[in-house]
C-alpha positions, 0 to 999 in steps of 0.5 A: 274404362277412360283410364284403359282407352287413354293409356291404349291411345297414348301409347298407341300415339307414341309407337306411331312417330317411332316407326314412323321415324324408321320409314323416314329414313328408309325413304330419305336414304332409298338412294344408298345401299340397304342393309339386310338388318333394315329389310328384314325389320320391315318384314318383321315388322310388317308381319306382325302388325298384320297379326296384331290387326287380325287379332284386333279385329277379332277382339273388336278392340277399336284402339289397337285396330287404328293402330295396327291399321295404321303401323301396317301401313307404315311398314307397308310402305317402309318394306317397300322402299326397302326392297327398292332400296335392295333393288338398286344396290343389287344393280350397282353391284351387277354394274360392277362386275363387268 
């Protein structure tokens, strides 16, 4: 059972810092314009590690809990500077016709 919780939190401890690393960019690039490819990643994204985390709960598997609590806050958080991202670039775009 060690052998099962180390490689679930390893894991788990790696994925972290990888999606990490995409809501970074997200919010260090909010001022430029979104691609629909990023937005639809946290959306994606965001679905369906809420899945995961109901899943996990209903298992009552601790590790992947943590994690998908974790990576739904993440993708939370990305999804919404996405948007927000969105959300300026569809005002510069508003700006331009004029």
């Amino acid at each position: 059972m060690i052998w099962q919780e180390i490689i679930g939190w390893g894991s788990g401890l790696i994925l972290l810092p990888t999606f990490g690393v995409q809501t970074y960019r997200q919010w260090h690039e909010r001022h430029k314009h979104v691609g629909a490819t990023s937005l639809w990643f946290f959306v994606l994204a965001f679905v369906g590690t809420l899945g995961q985390l109901v899943y996990s709960t209903m298992v009552h598997n601790l590790v992947y809990i943590a994690l998908n609590g974790c990576l739904v806050v993440n993708n939370a958080i990305g999804l919404g500077i996405a948007i927000h991202r969105a959300r300026i670039a569809r005002r510069a775009d508003d700006g331009n016709d004029d």
